[in-house]
Backbone as JSON Lines, residues from 0, in Angstrom:
{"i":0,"aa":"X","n":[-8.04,67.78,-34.93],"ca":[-6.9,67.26,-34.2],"c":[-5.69,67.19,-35.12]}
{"i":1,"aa":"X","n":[-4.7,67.69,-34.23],"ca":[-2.97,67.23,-35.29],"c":[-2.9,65.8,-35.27]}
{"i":2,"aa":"X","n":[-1.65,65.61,-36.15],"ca":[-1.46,64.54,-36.46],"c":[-0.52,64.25,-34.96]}
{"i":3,"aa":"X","n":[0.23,65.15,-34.22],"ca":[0.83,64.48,-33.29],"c":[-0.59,63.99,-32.11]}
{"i":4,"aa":"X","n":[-1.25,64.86,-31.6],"ca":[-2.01,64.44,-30.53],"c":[-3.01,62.76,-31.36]}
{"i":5,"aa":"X","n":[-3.22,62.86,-32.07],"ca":[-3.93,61.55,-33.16],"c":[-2.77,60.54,-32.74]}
{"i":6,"aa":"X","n":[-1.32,60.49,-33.16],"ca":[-0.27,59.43,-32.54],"c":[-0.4,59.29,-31.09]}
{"i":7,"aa":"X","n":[-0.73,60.42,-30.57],"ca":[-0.46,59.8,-28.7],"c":[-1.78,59.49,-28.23]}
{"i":8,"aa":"X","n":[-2.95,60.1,-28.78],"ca":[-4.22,58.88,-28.46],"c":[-3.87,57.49,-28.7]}
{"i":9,"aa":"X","n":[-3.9,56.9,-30.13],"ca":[-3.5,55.87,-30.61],"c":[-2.48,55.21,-29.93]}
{"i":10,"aa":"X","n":[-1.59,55.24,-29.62],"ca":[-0.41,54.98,-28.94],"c":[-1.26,54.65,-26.88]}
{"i":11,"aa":"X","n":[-1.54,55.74,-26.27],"ca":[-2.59,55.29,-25.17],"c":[-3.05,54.12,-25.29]}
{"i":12,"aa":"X","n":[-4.25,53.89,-26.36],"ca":[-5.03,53.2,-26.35],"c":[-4.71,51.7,-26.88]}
{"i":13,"aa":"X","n":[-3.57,51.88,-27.33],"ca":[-2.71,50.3,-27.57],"c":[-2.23,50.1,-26.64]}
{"i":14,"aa":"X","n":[-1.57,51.36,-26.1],"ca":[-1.18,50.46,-24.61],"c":[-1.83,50.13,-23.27]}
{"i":15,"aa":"X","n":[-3.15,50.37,-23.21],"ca":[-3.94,49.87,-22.33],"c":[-4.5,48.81,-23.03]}
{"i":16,"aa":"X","n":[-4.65,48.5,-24.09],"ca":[-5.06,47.31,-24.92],"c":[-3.87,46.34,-24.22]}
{"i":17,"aa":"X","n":[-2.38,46.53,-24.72],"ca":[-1.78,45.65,-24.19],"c":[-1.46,45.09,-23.07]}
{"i":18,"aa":"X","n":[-1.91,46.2,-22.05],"ca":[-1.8,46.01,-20.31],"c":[-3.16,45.37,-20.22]}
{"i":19,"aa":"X","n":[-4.45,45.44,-20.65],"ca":[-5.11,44.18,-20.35],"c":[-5.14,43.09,-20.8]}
{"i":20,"aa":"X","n":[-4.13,42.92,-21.68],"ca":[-3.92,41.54,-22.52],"c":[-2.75,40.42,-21.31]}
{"i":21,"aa":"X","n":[-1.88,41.48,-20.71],"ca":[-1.0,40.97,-19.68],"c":[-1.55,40.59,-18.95]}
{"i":22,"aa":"X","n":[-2.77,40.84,-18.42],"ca":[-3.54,40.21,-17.47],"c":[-4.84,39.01,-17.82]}
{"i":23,"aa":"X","n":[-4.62,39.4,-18.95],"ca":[-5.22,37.4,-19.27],"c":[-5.41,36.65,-18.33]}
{"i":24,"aa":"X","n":[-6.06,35.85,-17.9],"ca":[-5.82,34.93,-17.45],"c":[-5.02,33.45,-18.5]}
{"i":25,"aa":"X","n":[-3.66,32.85,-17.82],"ca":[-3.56,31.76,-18.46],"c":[-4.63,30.36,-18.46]}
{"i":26,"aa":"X","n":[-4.48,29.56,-19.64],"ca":[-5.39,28.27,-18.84],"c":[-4.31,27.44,-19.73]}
{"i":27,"aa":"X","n":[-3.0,27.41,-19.24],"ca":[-1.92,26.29,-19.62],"c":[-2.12,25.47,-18.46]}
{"i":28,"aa":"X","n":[-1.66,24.04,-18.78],"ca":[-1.2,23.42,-18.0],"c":[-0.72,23.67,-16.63]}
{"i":29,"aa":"X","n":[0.87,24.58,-17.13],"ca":[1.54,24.4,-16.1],"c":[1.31,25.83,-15.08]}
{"i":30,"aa":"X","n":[0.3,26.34,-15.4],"ca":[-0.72,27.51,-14.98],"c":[-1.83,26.81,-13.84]}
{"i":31,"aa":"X","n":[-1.81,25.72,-14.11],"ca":[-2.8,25.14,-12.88],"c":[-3.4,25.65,-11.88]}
{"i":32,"aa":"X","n":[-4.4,26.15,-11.26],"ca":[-4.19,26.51,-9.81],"c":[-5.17,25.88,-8.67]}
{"i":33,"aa":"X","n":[-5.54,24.54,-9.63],"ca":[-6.26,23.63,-8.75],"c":[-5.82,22.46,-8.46]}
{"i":34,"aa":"X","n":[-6.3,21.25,-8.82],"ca":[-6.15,20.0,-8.28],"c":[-5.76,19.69,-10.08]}
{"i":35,"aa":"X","n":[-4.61,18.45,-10.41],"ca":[-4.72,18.35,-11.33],"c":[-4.47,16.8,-11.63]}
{"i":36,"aa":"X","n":[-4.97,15.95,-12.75],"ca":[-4.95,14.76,-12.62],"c":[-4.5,14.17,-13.93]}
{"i":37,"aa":"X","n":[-3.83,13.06,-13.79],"ca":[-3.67,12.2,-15.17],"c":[-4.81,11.57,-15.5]}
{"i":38,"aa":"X","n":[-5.37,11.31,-16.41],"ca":[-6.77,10.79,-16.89],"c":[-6.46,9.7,-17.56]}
{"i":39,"aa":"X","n":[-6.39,8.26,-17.67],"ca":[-6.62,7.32,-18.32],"c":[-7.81,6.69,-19.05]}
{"i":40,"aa":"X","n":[-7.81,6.39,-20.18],"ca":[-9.35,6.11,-20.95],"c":[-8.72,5.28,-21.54]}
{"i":41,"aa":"X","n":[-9.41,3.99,-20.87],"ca":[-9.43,2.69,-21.44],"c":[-10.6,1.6,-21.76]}
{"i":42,"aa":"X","n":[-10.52,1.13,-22.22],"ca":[-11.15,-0.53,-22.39],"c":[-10.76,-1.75,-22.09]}
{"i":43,"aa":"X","n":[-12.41,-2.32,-21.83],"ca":[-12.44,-3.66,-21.12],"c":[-11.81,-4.66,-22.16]}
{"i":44,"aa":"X","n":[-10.71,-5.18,-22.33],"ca":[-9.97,-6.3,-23.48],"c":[-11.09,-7.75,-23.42]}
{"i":45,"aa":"X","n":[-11.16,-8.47,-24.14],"ca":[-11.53,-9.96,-24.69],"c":[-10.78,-10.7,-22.95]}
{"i":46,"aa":"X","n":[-11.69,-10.73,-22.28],"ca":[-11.43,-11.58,-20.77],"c":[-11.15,-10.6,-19.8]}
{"i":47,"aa":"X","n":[-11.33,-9.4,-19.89],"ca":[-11.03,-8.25,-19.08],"c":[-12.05,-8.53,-17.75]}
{"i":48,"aa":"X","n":[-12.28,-8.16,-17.02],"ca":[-12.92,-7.59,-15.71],"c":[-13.09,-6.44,-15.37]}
{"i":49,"aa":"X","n":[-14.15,-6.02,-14.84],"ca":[-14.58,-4.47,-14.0],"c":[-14.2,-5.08,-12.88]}
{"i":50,"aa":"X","n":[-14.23,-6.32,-12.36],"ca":[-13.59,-6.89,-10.89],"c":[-12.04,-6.75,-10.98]}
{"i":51,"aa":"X","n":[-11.93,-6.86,-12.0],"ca":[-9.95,-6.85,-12.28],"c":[-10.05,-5.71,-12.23]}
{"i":52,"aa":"X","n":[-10.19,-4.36,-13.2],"ca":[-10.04,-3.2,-12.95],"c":[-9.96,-2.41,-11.53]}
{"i":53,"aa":"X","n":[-10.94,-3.29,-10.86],"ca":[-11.21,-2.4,-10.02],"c":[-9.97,-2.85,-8.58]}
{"i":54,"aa":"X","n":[-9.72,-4.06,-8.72],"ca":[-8.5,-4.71,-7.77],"c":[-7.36,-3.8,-8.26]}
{"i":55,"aa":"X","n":[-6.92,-3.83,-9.8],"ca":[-5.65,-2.6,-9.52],"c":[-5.68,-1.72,-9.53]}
{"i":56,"aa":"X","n":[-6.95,-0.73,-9.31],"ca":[-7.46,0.4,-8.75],"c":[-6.83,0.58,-7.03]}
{"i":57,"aa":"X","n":[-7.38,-0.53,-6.74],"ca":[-6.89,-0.6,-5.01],"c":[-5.53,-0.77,-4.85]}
{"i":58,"aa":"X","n":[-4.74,-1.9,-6.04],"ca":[-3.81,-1.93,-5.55],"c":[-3.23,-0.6,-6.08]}
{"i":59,"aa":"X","n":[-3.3,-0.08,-6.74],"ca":[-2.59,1.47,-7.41],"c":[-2.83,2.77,-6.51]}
{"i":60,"aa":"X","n":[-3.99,2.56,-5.55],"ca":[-4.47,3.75,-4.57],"c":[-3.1,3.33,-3.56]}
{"i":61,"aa":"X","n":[-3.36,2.04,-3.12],"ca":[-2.34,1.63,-1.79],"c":[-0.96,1.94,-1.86]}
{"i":62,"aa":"X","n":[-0.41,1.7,-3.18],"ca":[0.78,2.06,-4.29],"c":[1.19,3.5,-3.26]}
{"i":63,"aa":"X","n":[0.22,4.49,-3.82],"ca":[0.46,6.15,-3.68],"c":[0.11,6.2,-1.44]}
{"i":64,"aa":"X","n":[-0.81,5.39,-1.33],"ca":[-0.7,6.22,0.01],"c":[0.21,5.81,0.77]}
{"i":65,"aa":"X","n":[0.94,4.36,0.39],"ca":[1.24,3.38,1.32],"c":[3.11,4.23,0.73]}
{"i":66,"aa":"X","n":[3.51,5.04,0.23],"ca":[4.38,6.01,0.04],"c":[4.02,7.9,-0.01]}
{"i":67,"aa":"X","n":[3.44,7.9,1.1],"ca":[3.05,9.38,1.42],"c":[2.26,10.32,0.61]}
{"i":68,"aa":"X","n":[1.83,9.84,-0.47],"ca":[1.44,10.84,-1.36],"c":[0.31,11.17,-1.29]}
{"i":69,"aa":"X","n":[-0.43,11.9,-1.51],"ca":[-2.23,12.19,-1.3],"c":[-2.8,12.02,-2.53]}
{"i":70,"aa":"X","n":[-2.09,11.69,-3.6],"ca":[-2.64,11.54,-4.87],"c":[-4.02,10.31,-4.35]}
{"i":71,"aa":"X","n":[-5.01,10.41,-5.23],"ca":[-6.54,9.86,-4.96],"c":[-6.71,9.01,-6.64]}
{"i":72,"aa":"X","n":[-6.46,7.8,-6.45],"ca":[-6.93,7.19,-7.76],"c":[-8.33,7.13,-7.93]}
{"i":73,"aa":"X","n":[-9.13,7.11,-8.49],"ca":[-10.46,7.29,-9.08],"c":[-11.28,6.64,-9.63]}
{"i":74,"aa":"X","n":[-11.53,5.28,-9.81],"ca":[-12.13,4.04,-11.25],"c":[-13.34,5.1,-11.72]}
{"i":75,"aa":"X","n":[-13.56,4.87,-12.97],"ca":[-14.8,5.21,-13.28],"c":[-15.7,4.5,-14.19]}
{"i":76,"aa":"X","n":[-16.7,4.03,-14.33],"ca":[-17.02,3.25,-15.29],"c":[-17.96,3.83,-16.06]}
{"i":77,"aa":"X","n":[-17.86,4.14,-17.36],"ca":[-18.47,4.61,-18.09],"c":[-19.9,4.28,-19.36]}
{"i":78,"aa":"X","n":[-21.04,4.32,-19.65],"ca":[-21.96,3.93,-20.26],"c":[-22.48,4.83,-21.23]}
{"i":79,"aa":"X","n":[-23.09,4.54,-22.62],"ca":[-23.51,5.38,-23.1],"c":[-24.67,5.88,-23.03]}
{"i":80,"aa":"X","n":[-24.81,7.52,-23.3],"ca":[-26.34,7.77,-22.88],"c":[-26.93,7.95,-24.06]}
{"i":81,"aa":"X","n":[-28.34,7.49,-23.9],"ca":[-29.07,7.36,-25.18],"c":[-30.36,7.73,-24.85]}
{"i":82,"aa":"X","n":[-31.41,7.49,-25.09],"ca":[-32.89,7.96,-24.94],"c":[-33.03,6.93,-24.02]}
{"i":83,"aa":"X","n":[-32.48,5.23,-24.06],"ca":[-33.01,4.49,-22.87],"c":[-31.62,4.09,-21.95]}
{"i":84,"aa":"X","n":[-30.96,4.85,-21.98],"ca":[-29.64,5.09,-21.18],"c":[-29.09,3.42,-21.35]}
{"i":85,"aa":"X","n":[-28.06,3.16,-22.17],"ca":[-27.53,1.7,-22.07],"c":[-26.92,1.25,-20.8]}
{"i":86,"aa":"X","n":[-26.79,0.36,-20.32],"ca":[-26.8,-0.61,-19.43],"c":[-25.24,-1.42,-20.0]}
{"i":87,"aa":"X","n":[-24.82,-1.52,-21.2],"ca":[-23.54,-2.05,-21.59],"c":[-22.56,-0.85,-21.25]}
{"i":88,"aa":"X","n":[-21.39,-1.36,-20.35],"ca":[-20.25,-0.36,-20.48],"c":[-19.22,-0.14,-21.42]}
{"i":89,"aa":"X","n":[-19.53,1.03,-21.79],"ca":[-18.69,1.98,-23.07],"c":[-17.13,1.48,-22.45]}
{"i":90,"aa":"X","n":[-16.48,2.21,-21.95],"ca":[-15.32,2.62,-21.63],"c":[-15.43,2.23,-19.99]}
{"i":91,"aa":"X","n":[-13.54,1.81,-19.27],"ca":[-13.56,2.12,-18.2],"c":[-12.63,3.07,-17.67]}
{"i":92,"aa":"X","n":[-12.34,3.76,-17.24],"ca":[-11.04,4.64,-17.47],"c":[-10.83,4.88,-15.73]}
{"i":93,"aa":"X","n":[-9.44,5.88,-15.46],"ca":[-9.1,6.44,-14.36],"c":[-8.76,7.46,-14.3]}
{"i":94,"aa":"X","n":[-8.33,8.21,-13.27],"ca":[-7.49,9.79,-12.8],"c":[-6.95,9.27,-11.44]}
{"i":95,"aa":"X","n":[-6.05,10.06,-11.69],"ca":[-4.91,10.11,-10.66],"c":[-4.77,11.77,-10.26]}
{"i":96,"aa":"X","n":[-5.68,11.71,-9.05],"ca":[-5.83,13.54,-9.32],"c":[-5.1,13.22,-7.34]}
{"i":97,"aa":"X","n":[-4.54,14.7,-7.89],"ca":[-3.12,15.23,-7.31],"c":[-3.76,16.4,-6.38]}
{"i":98,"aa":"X","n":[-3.43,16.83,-5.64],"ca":[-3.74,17.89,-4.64],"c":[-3.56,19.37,-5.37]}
{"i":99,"aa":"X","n":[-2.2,19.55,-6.47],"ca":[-2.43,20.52,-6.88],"c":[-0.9,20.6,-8.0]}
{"i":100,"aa":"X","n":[-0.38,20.89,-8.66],"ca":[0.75,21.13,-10.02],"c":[2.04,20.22,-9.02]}
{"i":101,"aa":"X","n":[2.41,20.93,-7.93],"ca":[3.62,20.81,-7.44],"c":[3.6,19.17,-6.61]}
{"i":102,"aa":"X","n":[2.19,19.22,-6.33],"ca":[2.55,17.73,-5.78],"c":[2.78,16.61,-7.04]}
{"i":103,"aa":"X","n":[2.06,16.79,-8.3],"ca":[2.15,16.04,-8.95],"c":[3.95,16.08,-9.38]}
{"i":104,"aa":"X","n":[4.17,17.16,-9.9],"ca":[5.79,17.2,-10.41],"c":[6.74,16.5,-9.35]}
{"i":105,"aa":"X","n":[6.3,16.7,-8.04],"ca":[7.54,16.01,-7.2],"c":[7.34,14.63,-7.08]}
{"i":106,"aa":"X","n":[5.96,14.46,-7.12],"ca":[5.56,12.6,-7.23],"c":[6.6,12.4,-8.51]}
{"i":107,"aa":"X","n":[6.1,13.2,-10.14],"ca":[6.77,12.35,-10.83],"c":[8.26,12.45,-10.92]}
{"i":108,"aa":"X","n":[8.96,13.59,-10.16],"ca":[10.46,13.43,-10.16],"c":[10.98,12.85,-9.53]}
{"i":109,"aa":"X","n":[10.53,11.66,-8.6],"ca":[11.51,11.16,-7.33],"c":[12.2,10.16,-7.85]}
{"i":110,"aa":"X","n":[13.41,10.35,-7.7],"ca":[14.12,9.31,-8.13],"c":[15.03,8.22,-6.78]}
{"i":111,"aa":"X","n":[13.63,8.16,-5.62],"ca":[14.49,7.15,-4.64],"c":[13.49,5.69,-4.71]}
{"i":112,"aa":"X","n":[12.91,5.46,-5.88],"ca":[12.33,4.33,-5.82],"c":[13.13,3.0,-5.81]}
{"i":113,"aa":"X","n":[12.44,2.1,-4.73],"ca":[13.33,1.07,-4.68],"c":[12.97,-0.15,-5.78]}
{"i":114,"aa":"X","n":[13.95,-1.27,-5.92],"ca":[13.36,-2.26,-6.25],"c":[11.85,-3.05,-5.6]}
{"i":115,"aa":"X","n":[11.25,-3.15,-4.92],"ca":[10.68,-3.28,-4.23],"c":[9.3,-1.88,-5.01]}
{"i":116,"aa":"X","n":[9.57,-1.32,-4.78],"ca":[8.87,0.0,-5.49],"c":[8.09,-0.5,-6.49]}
{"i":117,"aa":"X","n":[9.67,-0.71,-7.85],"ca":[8.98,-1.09,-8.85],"c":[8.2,-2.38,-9.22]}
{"i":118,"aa":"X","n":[8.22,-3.72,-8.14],"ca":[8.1,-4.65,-8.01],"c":[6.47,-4.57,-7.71]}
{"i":119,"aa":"X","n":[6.3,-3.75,-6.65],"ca":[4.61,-3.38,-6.47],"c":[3.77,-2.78,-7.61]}
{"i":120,"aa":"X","n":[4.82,-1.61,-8.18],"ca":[3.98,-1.09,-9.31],"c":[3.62,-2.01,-10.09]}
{"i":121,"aa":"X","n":[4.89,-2.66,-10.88],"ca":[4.42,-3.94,-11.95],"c":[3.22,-4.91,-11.55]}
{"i":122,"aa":"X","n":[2.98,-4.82,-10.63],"ca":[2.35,-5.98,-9.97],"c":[0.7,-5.1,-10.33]}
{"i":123,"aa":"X","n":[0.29,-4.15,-10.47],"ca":[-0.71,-3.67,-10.53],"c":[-1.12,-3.1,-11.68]}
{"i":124,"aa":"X","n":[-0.06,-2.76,-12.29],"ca":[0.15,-2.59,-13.93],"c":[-0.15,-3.65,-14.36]}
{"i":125,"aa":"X","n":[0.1,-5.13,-13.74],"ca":[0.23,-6.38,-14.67],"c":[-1.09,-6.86,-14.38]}
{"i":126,"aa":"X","n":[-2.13,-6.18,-13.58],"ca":[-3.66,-6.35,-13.77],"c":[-3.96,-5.83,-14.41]}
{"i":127,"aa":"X","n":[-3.9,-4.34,-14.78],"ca":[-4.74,-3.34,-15.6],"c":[-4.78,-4.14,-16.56]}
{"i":128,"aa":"X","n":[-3.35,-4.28,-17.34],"ca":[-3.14,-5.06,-18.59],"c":[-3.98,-6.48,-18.89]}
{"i":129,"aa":"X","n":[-3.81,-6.81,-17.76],"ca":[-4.73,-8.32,-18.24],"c":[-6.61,-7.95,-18.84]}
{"i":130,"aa":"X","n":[-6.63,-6.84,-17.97],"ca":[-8.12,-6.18,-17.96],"c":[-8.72,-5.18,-19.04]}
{"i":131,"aa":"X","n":[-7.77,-4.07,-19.15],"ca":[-7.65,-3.29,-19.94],"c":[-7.0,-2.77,-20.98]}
{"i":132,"aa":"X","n":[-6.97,-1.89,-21.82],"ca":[-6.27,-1.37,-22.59],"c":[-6.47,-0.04,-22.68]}
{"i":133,"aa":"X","n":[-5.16,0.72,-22.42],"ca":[-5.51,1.9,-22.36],"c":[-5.79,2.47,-23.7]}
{"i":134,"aa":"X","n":[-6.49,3.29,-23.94],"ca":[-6.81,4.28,-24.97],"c":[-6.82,5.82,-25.37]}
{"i":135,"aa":"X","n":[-6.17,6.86,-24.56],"ca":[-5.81,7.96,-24.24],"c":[-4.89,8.27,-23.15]}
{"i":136,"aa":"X","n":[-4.78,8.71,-22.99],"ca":[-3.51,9.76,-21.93],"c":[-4.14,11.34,-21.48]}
{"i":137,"aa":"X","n":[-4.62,12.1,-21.1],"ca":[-4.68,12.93,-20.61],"c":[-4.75,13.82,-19.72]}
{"i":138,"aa":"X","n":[-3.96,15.04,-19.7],"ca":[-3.93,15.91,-18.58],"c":[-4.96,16.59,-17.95]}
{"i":139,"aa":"X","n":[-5.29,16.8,-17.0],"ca":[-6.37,17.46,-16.31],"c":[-6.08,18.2,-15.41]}
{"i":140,"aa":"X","n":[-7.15,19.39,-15.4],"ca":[-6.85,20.86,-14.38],"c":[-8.42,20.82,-13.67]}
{"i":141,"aa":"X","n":[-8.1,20.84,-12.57],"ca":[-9.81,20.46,-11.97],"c":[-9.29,22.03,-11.41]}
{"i":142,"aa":"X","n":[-10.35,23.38,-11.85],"ca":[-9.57,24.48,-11.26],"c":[-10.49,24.84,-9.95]}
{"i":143,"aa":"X","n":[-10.03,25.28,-8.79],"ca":[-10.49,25.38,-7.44],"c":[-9.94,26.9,-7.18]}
């Protein structure tokens, strides 16, 4: 083979290398194409409650439906597993899982919240807190 036909193989074969690289699939964030949720991971504080947790669970679900949103709050209570599976709870945490990228972004851009709004939120925030402490932040892609 010449050295030119050797360049235009080479040259081919990078560029079908690079046309299946364009088709990657992404797995960013804002690539989503399922349901996606905020994840909270917290702990039970010194006088906390799983009964408290779980009241501003309700009040934080009522929060989102009782203003149109389909967002689905979640409690979860978590234990560690071991050979005799413990019975003490590890962690209690939440998700706030969203129907899908765009519902979440317009939930978090609205800027017609009233006083009244924020008056309910605090009010359910000001349980978690008595109960919990959060301990992470994270994003979630439940992909469908």
């Amino acid at each position: 083979m010449n050295f030119k036909r050797i360049l235009i193989l080479v040259t081919f074969l990078f560029s079908l290398n690079i046309t299946a690289m364009h088709h990657e699939k992404s797995y960013n964030f804002s690539d989503c194409n399922g349901k996606v949720a905020n994840y909270y991971v917290s702990k039970l504080i010194p006088g906390g409650t799983v009964e408290g947790f779980l009241k501003a669970i309700k009040m934080h679900q009522t929060y989102y439906s009782s203003r149109g949103s389909e967002a689905k709050v979640v409690p979860m209570i978590q234990y560690k597993r071991s050979e005799t599976d413990d019975e003490e709870i590890f962690r209690v945490s939440s998700m706030v899982i969203y129907p899908n990228l765009k519902a979440r972004t317009d939930w978090i851009s609205r800027d017609d919240f009233t006083e009244n709004d924020n008056q309910e939120f605090s009010a359910f925030i000001e349980i978690y807190n008595k109960n919990t402490e959060i301990t992470a932040r994270r994003l979630i892609c439940i992909p469908g």
